[in-house]
C-alpha positions as CSV (number, residue, x, y, z in Angstrom):
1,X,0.0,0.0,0.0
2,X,1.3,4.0,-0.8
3,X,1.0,5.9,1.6
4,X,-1.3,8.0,-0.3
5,X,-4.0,5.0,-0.1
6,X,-3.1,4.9,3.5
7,X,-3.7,8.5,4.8
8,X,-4.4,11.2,2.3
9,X,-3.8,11.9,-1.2
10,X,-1.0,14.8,-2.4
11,X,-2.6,16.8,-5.3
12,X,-0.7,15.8,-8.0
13,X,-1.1,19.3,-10.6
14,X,2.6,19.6,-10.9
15,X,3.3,22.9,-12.9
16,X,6.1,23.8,-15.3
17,X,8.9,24.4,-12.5
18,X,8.6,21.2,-11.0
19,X,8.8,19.0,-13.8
20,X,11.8,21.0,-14.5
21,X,13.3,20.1,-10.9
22,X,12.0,16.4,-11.7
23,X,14.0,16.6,-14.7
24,X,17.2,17.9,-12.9
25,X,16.8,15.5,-10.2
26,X,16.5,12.3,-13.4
27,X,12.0,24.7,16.8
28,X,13.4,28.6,19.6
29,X,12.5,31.4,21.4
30,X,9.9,34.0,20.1
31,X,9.7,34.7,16.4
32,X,12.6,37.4,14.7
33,X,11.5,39.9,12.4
34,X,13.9,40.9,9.5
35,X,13.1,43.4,6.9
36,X,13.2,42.5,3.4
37,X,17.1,42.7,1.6
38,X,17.1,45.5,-1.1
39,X,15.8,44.4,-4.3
40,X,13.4,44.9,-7.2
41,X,10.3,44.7,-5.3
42,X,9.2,41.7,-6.6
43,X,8.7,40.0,-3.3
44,X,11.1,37.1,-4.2
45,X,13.5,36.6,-1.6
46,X,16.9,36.4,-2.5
47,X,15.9,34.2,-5.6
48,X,17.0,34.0,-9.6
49,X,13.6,33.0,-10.2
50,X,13.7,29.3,-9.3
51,X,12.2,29.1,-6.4
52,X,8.2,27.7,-6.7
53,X,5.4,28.9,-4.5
54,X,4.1,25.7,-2.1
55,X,0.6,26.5,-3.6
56,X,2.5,25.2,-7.1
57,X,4.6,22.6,-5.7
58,X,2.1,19.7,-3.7
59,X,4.6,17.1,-4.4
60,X,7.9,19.2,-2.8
61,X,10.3,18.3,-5.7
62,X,10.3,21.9,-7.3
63,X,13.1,24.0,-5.2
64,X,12.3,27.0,-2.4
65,X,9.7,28.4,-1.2
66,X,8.7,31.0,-3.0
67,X,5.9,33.9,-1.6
68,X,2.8,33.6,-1.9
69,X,1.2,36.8,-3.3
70,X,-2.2,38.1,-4.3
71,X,-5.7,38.1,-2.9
72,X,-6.4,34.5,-4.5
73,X,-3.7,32.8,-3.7
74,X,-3.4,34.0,-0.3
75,X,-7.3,32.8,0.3
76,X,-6.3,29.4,-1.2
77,X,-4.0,29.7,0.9
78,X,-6.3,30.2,3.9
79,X,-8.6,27.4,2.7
80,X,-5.6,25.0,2.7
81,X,-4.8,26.3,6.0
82,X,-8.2,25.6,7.5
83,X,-8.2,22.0,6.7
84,X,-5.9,21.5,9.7
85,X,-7.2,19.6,12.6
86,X,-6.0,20.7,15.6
87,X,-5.0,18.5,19.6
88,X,-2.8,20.1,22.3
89,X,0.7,19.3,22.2
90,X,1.5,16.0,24.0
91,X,4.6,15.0,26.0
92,X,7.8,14.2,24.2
93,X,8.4,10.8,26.4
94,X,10.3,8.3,23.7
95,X,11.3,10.3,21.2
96,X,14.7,9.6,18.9
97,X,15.6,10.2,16.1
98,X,16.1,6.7,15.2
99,X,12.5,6.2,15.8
100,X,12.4,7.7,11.7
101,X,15.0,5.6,10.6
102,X,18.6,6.5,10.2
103,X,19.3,10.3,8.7
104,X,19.0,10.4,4.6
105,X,18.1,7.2,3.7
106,X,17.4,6.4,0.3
107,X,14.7,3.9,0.9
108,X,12.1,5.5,2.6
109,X,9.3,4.4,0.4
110,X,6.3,6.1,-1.1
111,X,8.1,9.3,-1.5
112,X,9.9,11.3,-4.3
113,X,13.3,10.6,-5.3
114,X,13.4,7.6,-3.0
115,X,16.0,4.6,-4.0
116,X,17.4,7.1,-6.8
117,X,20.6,5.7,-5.6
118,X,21.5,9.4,-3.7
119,X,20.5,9.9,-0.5
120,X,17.9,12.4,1.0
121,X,20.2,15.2,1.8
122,X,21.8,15.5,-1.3
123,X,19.0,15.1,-3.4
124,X,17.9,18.4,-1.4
125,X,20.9,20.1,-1.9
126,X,20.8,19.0,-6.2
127,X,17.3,20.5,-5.7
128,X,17.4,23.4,-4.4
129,X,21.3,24.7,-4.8
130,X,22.4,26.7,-7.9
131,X,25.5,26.4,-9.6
132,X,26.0,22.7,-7.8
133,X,29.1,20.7,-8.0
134,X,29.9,17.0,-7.2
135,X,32.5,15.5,-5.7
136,X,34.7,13.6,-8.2
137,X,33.3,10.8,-10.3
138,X,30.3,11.0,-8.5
139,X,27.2,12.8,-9.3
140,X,25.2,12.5,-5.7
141,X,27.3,13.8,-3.5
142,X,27.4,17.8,-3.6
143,X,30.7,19.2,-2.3
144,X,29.8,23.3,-3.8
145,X,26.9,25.1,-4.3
146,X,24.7,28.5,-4.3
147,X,21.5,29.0,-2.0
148,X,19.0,31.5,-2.1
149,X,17.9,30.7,1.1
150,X,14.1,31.4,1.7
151,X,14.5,31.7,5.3
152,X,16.2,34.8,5.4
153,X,16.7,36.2,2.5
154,X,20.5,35.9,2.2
155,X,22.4,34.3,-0.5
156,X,24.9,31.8,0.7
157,X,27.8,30.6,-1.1
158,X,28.1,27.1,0.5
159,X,31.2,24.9,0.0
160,X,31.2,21.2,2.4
161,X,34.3,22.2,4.0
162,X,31.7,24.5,6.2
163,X,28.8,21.6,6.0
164,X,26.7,23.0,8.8
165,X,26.3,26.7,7.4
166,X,23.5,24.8,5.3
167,X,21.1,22.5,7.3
168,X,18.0,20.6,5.9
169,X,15.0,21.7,7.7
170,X,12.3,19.3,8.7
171,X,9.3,22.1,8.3
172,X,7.4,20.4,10.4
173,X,9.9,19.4,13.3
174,X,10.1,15.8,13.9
175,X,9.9,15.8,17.7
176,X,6.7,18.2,17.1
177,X,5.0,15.1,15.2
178,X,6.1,13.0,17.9
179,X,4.2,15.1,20.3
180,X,1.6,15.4,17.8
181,X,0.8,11.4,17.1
182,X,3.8,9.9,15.1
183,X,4.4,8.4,18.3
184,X,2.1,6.1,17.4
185,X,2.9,5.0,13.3
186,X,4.2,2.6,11.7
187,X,8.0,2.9,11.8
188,X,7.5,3.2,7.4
189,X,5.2,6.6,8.0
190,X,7.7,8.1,10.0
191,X,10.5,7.0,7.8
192,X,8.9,8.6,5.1
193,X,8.0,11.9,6.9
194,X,11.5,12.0,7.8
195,X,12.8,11.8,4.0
196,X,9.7,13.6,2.3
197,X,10.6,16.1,0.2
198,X,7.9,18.2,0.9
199,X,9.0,18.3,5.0
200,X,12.4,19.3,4.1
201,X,13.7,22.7,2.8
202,X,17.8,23.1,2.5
203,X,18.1,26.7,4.3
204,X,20.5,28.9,6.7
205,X,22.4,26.3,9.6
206,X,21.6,29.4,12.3
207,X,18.1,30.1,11.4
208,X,17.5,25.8,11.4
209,X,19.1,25.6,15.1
210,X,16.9,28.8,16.3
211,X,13.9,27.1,15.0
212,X,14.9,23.9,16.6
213,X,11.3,22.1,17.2
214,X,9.3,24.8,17.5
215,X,5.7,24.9,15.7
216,X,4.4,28.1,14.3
217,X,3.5,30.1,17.3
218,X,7.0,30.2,18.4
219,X,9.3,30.6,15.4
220,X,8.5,31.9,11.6
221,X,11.3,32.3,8.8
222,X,13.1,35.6,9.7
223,X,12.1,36.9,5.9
224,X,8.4,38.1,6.5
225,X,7.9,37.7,2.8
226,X,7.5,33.8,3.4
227,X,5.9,33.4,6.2
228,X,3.0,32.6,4.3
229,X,4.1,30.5,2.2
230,X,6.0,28.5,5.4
231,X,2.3,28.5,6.8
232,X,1.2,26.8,4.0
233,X,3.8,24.3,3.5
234,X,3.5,23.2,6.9
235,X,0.1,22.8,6.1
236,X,0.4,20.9,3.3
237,X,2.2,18.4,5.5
238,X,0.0,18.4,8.4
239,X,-3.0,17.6,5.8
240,X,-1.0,14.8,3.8
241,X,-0.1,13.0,7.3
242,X,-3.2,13.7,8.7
243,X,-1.5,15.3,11.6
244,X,-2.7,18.0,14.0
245,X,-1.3,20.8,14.9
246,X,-1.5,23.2,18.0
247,X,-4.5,25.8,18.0
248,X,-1.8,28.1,18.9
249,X,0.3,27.0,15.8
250,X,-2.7,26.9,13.6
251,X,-3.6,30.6,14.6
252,X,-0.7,31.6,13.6
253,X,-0.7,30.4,10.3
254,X,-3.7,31.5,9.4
255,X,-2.6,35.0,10.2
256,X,0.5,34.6,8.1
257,X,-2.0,34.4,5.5
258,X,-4.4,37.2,6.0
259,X,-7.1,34.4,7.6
């Protein structure tokens, strides 16, 4: 059985920029407000254009997180959003990390790019980095690479010498689905919530560790500009694993959104 015949079917209208990056392929303490870099206006943070709005990207193989702007996306947005059942955080007695299988695997089943013969981090960093480059004779492994990160805003020119100045967020925080019912899956569920692509978003290593397991509420992407849009993706993950979230948390995103 998928897992989308077990809990919840992904909407599968996959635009023009993510059968491009399907091609390619082959939380802390209060929430931090930063103002947007100098730009065009645009409202695309730190980005050459790639990056794909969550509302456009149900599956999580097109790269970023791009912003979601104007009146009707925003209310899909809030729709999406609304969906969300919500339960009061329980306790965190019995989590590991172990409990989701060991980090990056490449055979979480019943998600993209699984058993592509690279493993889940890398895959993220092919997906989302600009300018990549492998290590010699391979062409998994990324040793250099160019991030627009869509947390905040910055550009970062990462090399693997300096591996933890880019970190692979789990949107929604692993220990925060433990507390929230993962607890009690099937060891394959969690594997694959672990190793989803739409849970994980390659962004800043300092923003990742403020965040730390933090729903909502507590922490939002520095860069205002996305807060929607990380409203929405945690959303989207929340619905596909039938998961609740917080009230609290669930507040809080629909604000992000204008709900």
């Amino acid at each position: 059985m998928t897992r989308n015949e077990g809990w919840g079917i992904r909407a599968r209208s996959a635009g023009p920029a993510v059968i491009a990056a399907v091609a390619l392929l082959a939380g802390c303490e209060g929430i931090q407000d930063v103002e947007p870099p100098a730009g065009d206006g645009s409202g695309s943070a730190a980005s050459d254009g790639r990056a794909v709005s969550p509302l456009d990207n149900p599956e999580g193989t097109g790269p970023g997180l791009a912003p979601v702007t104007g009146e009707s996306d925003r209310a899909e947005a809030v729709d999406l959003i609304a969906k969300v059942t919500t339960k009061g955080r329980g306790p965190k007695t019995g989590y590991d990390r172990d409990e989701f299988g060991y980090a990056w695997m490449d055979t979480a089943d019943g998600v993209p790019l699984a058993r592509n013969g690279c493993d889940t981090r890398n895959d993220l960093l092919r997906r989302d980095g600009q300018d990549v480059r492998f290590r010699s004779g391979s062409d998994c492994v990324v040793v250099a690479m160019t991030l627009a990160d869509p947390y905040t805003g910055t550009t970062i020119e990462w090399r693997k010498q300096e591996a933890a100045e880019v970190q692979i967020d789990h949107v929604v925080p692993l220990s925060y689905s433990w507390q929230m019912g993962s607890s009690r899956w099937s060891e394959s569920k969690r594997e694959q919530l672990a190793n989803d692509p739409l849970n994980l978003i390659p962004v800043d290593g300092g923003a990742n560790s403020a965040k730390s397991d933090s729903g909502p509420a507590t922490w939002l992407p520095p860069d205002k500009r996305v807060r929607c849009a990380y409203a929405v993706r945690f959303a989207q993950v929340a619905v596909e694993y039938e998961m609740p979230v917080t009230p609290a948390d669930k507040r809080m995103m629909l604000e992000q959104c204008g709900g």
